[in-house]
N, C-alpha and C positions, 0 to 999 in steps of 0.2 A: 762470712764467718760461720762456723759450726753452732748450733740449735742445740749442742750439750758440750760436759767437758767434765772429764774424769777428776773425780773429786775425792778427799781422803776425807771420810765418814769416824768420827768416836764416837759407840755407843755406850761403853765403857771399859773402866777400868780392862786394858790389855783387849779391849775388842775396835779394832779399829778395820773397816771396809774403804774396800774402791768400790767406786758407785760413780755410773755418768748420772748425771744433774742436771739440768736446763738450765739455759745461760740466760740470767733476767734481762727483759726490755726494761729500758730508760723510762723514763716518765718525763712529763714538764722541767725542764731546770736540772736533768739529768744528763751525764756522760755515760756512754759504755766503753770500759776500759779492753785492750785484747793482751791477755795476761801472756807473758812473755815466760815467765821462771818464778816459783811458789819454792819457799824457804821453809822450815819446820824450825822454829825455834826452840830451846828452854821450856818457856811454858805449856805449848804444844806433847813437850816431854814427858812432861807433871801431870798435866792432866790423864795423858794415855796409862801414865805407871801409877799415880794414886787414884786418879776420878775429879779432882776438886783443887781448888788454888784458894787458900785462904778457906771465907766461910763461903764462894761459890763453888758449887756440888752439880757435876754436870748431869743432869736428870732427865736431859733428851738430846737426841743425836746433834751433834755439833761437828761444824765442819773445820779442817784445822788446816793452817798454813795461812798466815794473813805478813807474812815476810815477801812482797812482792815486789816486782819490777813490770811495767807492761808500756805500751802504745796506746796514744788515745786518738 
């Protein structure tokens, strides 16, 4: 399995990067999943076009896409 994996970065508000990111090891009592197709939802939306969902206010880079499918 690849040691990174192209990731869609908001830093905010309309700033959004691709960035390869290192794919975490497992730990004790851990699975490593191998991600198959990353969805962008709604909220994903919100955040890139306002900054914030509700009273959370994204104030450091947050990774976006948690609409998944993968193989474990």
């Amino acid at each position: 399995m690849s040691e990174d994996n192209l990731s869609a970065i908001l830093y905010g508000v309309n700033d959004i990067r691709l960035e390869q990111r290192e794919v975490p090891k497992p730990g004790d009592g851990q699975l490593l999943i191998k991600v198959n197709t990353v969805g962008i939802c709604g909220s994903d939306v919100h955040y890139w076009t306002h900054g914030a969902i509700g009273s959370y206010v994204v104030k450091q880079p947050m990774v976006l896409g948690h609409e998944t499918s993968g193989t474990v």
